[in-house]
DSSP file (Angstrom, degrees, kcal/mol; ACC not computed):
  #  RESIDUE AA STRUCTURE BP1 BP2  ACC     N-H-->O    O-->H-N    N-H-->O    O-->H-N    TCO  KAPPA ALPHA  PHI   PSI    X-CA   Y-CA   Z-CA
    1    1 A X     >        0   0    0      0, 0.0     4,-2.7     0, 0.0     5,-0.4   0.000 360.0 360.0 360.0 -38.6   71.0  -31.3   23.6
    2    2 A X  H  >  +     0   0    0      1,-0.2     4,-1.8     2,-0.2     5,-0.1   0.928 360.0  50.6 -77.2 -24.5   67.4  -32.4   23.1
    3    3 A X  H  > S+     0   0    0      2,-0.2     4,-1.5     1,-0.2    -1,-0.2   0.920 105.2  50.3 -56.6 -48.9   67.6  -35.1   25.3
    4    4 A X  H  > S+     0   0    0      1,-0.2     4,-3.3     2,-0.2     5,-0.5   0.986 116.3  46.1 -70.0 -45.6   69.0  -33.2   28.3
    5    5 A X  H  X S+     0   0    0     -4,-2.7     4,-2.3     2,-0.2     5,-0.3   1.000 110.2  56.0 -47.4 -51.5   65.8  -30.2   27.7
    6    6 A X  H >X S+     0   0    0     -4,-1.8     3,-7.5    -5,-0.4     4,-1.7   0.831 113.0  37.7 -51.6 -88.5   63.7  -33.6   27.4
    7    7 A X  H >X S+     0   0    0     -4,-1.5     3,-3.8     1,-0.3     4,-2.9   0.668 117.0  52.6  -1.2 -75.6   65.3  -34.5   31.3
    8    8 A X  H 3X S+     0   0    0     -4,-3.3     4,-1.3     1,-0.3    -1,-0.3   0.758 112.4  47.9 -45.4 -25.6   65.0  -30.7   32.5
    9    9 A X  H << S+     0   0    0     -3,-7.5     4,-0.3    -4,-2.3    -1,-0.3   0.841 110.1  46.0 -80.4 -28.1   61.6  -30.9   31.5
   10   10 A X  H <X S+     0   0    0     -3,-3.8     4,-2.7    -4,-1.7    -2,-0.2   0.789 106.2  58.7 -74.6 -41.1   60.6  -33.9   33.0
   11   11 A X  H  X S+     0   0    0     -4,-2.9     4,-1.4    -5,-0.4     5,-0.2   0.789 111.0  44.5 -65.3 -36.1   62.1  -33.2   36.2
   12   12 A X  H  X S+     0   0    0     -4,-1.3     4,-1.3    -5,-0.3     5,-0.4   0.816 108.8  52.0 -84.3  -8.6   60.0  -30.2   36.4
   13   13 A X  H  > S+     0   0    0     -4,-0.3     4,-5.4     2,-0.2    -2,-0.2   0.988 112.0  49.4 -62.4 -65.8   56.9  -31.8   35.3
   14   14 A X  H  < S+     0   0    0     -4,-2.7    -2,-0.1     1,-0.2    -1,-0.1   0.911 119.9  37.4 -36.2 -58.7   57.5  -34.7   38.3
   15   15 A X  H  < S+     0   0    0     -4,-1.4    77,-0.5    -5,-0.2     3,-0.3   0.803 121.8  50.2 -78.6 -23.2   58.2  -31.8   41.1
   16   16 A X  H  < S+     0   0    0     -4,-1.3    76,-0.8     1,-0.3     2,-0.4   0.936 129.5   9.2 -66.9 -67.2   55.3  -29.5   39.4
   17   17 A X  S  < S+     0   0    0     -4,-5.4     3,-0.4    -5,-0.4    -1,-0.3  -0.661  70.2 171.0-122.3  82.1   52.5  -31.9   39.1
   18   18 A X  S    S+     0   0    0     -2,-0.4    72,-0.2    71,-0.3    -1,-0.1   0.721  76.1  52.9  -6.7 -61.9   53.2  -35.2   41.0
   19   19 A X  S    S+     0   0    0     70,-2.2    -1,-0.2    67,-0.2    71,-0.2   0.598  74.5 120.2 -96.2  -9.1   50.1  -36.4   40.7
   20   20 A X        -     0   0    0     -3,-0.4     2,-0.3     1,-0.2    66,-0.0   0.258  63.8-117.1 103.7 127.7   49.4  -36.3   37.1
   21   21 A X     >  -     0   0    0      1,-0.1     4,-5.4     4,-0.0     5,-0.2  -0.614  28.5-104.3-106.9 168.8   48.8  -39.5   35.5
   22   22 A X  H  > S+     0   0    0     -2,-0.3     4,-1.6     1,-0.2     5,-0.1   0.831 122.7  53.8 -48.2 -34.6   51.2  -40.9   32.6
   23   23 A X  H  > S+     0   0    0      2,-0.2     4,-2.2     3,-0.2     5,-0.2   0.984 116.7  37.8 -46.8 -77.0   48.7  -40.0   29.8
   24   24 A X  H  > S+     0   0    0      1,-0.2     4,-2.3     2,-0.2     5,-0.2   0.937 119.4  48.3 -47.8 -37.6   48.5  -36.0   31.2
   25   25 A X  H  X S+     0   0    0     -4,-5.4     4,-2.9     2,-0.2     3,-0.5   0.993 113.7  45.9 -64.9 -51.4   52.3  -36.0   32.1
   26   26 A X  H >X S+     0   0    0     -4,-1.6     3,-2.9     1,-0.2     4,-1.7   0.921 119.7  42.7 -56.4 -90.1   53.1  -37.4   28.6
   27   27 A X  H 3< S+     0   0    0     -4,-2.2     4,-0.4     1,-0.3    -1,-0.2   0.497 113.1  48.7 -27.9 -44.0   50.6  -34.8   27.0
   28   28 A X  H 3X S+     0   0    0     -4,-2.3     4,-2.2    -3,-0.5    -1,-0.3   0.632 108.2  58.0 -64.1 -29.2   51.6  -31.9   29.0
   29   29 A X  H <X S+     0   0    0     -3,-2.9     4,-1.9    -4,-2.9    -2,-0.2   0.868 106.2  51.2 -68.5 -37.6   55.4  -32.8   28.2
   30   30 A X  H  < S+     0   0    0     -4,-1.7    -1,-0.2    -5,-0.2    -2,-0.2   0.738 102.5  54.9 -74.2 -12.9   54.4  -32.5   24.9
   31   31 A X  H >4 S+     0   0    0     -4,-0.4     3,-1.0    -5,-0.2    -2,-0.2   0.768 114.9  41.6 -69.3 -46.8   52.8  -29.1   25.4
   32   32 A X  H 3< S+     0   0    0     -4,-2.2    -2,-0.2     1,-0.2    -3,-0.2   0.752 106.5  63.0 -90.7  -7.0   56.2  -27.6   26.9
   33   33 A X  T 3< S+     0   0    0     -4,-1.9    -1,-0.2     3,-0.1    -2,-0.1   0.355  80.9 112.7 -82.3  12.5   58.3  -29.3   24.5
   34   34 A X  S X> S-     0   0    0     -3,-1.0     3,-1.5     1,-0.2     4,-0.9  -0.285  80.1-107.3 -75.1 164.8   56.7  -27.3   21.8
   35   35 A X  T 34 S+     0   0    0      1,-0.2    -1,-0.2     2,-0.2    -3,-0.1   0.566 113.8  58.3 -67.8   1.2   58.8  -24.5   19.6
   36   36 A X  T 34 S+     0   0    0      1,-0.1    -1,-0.2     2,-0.1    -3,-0.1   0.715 112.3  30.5-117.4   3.6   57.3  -21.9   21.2
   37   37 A X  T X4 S+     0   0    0     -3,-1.5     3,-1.1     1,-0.1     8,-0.2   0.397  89.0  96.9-127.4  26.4   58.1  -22.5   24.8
   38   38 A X  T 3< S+     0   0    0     -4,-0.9    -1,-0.1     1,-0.3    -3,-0.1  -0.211  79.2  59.8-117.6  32.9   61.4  -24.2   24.4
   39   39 A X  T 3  S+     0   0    0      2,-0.1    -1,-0.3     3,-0.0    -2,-0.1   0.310  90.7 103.6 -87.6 -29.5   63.3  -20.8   25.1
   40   40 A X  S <  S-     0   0    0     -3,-1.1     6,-0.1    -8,-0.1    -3,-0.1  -0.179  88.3-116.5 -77.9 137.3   61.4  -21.2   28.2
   41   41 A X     >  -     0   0    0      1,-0.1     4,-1.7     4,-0.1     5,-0.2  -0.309  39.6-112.4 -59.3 173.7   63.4  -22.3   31.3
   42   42 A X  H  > S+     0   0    0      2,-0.2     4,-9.5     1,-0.2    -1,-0.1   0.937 116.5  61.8 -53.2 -65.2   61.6  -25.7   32.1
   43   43 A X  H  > S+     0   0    0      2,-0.3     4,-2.9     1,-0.2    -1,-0.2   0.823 118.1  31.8 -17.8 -95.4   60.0  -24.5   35.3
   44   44 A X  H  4 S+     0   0    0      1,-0.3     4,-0.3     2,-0.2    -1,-0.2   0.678 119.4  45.4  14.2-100.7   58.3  -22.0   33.1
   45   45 A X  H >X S+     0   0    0     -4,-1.7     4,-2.9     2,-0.3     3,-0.6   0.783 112.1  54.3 -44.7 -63.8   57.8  -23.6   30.3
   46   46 A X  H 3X S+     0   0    0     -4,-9.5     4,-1.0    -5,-0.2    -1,-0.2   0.979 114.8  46.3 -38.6 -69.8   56.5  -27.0   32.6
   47   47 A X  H 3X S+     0   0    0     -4,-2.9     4,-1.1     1,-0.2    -2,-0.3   0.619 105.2  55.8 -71.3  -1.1   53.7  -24.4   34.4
   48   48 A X  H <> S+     0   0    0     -3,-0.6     4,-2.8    -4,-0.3    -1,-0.2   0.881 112.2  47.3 -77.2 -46.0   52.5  -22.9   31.2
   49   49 A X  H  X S+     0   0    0     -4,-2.9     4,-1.6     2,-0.2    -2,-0.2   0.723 102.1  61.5  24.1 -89.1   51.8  -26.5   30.2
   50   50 A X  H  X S+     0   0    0     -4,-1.0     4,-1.7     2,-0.2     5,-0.2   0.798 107.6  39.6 -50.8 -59.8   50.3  -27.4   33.0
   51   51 A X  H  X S+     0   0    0     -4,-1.1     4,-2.5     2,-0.2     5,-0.2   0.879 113.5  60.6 -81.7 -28.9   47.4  -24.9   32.8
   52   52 A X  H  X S+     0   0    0     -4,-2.8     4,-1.3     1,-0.2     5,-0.3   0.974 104.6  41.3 -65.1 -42.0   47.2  -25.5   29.3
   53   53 A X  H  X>S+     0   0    0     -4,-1.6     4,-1.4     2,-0.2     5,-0.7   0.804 118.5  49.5 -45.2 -48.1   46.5  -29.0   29.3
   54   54 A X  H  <5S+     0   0    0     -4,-1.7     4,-0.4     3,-0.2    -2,-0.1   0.920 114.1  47.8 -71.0 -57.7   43.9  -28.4   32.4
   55   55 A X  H  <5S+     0   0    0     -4,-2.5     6,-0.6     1,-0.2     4,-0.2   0.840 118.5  34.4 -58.5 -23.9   42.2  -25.5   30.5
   56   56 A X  H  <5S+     0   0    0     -4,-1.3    -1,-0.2    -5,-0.2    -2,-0.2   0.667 130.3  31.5-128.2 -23.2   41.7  -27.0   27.2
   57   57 A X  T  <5S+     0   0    0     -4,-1.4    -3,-0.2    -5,-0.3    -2,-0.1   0.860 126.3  39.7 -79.4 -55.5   41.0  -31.1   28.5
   58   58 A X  S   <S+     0   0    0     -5,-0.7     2,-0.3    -4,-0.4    27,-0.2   0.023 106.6  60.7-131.4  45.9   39.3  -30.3   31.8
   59   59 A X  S    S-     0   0    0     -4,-0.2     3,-0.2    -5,-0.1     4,-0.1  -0.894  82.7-114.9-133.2-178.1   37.0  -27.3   31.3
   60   60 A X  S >> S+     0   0    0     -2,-0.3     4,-1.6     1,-0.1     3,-0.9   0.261  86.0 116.7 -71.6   2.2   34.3  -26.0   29.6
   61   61 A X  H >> S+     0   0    0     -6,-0.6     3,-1.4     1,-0.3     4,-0.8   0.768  80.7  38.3 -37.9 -83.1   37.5  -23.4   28.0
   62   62 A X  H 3> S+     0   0    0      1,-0.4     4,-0.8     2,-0.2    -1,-0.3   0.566 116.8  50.3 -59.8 -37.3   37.3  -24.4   24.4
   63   63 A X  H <> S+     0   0    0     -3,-0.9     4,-1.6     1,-0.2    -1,-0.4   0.730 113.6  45.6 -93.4 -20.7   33.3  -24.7   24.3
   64   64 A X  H <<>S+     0   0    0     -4,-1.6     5,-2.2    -3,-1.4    -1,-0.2   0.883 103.7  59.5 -77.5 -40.5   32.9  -21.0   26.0
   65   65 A X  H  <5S+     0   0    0     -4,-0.8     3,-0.4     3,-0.2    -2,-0.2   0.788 111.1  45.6 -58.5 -32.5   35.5  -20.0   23.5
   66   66 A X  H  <5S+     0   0    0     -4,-0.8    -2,-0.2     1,-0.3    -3,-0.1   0.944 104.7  58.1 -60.8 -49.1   32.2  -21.5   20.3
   67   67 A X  T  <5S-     0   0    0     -4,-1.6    -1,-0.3     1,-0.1    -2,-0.2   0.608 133.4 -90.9 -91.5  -2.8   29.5  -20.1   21.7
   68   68 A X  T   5S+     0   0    0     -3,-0.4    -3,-0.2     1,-0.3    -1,-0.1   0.434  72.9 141.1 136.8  -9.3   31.1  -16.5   21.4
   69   69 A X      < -     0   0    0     -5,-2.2    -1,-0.3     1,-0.1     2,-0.3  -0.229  47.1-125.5 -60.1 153.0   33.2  -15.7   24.9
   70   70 A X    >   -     0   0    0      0, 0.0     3,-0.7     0, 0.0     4,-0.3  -0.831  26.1 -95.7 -96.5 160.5   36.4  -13.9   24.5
   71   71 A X  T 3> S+     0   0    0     -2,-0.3     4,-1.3     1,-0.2    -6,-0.1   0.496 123.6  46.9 -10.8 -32.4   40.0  -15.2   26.0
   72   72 A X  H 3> S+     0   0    0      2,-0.2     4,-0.5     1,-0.2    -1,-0.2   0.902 119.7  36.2-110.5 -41.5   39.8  -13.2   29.0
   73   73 A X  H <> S+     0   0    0     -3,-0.7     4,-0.8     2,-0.2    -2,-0.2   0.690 115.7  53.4 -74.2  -7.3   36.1  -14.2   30.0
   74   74 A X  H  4 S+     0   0    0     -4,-0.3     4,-0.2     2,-0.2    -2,-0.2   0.878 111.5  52.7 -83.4 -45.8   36.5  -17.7   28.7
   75   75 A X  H  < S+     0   0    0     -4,-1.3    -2,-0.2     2,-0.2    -3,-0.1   0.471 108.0  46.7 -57.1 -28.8   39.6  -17.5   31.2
   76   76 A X  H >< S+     0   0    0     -4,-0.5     3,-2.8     1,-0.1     4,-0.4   0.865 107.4  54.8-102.1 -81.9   37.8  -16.4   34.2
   77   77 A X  T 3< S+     0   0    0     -4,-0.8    -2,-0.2     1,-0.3    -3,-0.1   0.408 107.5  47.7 -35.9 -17.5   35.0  -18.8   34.1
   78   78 A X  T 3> S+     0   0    0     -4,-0.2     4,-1.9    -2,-0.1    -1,-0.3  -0.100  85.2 110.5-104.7  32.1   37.1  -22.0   34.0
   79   79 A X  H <> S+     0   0    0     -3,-2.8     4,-2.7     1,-0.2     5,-0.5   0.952  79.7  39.8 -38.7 -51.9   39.3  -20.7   37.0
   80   80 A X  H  > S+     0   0    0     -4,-0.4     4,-1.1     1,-0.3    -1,-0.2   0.893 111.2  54.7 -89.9  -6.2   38.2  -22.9   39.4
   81   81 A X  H  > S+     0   0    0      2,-0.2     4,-1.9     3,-0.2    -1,-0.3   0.968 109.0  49.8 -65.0 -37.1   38.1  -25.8   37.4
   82   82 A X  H  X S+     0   0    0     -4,-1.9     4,-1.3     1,-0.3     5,-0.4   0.996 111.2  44.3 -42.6 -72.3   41.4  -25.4   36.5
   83   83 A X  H  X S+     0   0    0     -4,-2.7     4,-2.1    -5,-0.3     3,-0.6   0.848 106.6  69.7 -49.3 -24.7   42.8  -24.9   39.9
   84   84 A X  H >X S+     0   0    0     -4,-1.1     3,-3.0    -5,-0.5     2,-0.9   0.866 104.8  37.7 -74.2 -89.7   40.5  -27.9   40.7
   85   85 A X  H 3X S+     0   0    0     -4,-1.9     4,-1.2     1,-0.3    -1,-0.3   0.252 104.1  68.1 -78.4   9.7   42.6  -30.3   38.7
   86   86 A X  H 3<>S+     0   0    0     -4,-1.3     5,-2.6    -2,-0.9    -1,-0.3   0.840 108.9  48.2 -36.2 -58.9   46.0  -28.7   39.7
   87   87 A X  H <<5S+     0   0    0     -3,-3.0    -2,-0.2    -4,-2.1    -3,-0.1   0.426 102.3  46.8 -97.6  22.7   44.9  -30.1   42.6
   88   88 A X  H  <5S+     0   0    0     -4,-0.5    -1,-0.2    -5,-0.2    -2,-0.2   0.725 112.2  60.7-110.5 -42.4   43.9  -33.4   42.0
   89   89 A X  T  <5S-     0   0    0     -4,-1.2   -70,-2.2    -5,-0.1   -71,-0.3   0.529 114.5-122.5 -34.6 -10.3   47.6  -33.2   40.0
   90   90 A X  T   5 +     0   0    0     -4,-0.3    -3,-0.2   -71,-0.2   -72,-0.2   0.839  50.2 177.3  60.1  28.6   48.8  -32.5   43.5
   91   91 A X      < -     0   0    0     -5,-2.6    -1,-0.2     1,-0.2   -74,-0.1  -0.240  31.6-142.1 -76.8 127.0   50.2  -29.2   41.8
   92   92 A X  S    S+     0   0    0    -76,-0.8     2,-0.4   -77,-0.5    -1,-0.2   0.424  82.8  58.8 -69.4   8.7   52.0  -26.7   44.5
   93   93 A X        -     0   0    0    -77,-0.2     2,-0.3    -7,-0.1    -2,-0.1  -0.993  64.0-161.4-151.8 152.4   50.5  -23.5   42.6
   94   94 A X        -     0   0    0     -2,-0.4     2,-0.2    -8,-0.1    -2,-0.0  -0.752  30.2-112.1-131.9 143.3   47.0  -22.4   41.7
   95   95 A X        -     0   0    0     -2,-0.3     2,-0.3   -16,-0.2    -1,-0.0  -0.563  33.0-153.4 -70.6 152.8   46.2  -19.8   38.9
   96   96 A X     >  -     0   0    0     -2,-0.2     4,-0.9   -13,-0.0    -1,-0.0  -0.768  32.0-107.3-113.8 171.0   44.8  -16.4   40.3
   97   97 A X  H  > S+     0   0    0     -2,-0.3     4,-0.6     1,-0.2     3,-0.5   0.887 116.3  65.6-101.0  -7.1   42.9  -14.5   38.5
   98   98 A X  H >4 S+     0   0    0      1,-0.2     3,-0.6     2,-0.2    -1,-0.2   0.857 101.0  65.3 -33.9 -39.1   45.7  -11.7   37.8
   99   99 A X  H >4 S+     0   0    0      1,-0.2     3,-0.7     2,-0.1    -1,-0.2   0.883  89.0  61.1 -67.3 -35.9   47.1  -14.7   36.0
  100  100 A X  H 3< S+     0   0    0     -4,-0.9    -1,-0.2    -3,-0.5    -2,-0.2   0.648 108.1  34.2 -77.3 -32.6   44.5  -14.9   33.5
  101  101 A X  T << S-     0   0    0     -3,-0.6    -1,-0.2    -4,-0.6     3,-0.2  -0.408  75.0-155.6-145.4  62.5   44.8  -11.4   31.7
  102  102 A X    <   -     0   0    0     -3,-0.7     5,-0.1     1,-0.1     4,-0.1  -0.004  35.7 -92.9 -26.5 105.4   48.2  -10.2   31.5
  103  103 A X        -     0   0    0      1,-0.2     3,-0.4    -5,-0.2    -1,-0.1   0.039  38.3-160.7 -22.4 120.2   48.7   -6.4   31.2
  104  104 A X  S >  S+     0   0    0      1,-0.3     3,-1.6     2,-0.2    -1,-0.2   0.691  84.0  73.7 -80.1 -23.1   48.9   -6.0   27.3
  105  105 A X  T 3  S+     0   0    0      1,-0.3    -1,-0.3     3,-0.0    -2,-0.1   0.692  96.2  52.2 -85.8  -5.1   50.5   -2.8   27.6
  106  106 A X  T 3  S+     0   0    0     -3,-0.4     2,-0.6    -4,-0.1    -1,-0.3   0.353  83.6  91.2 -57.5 -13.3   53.5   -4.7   28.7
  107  107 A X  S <  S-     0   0    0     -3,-1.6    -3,-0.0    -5,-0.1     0, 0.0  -0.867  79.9-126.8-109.0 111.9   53.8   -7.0   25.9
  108  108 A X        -     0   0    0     -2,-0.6     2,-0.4     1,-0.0    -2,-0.1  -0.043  22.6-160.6 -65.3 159.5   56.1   -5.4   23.0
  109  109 A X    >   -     0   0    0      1,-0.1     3,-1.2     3,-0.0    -1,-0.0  -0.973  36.4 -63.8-130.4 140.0   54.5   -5.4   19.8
  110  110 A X  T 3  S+     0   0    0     -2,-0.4    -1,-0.1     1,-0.3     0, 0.0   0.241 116.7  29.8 -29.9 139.2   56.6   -5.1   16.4
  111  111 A X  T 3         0   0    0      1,-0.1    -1,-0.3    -3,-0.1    -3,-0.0   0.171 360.0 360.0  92.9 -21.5   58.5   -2.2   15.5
  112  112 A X    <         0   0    0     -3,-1.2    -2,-0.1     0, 0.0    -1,-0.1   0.568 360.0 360.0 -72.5 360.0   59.3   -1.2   19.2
């Protein structure tokens, strides 16, 4: 079974981000193979990945996050880098910034 998710995963990884070099694919694979997105279908699971691996290697994310930024401003201020290496990945989808701060009143919280 883990082998055939491994496949599912790969295959979306390939069709996601093309261009993506073996290090980042490798690295990103390992990002969707984690327990906490491997309920996710691949697709999913592949593009939350994606931008994780781009936000946290090839922005300023982590360092915005030190000096005192919250999530959601940290989030907005590496936009375009992100989407910049999506597309040096040859990646068919770009983050928006709707994407970046998901209604919370949507998200069920214990006890509901």
């Amino acid at each position: 079974m883990k082998q055939k998710r491994e496949s599912a995963y790969r295959k979306a990884l390939r069709e996601l981000v093309p261009l993506a070099s073996l290090a980042d694919f490798e690295a990103i694979l390992a990002i969707a193979l984690r327990g906490h997105l491997r309920h996710l279908p691949p697709s999913i699971a592949a593009w939350q990945a994606v931008t994780t691996l781009a936000r946290h290697e090839y922005t300023d994310y982590d360092r915005l996050l030190a000096e005192g930024y919250d999530t959601d401003a940290a989030r907005h201020f590496v936009l375009a880098e992100i989407n910049a290496q999506l597309e040096r990945w040859d990646c068919s989808r770009r983050l928006k910034t709707a994407d970046l701060s998901p209604d919370r009143s949507t998200v069920p919280r214990a006890g509901r």
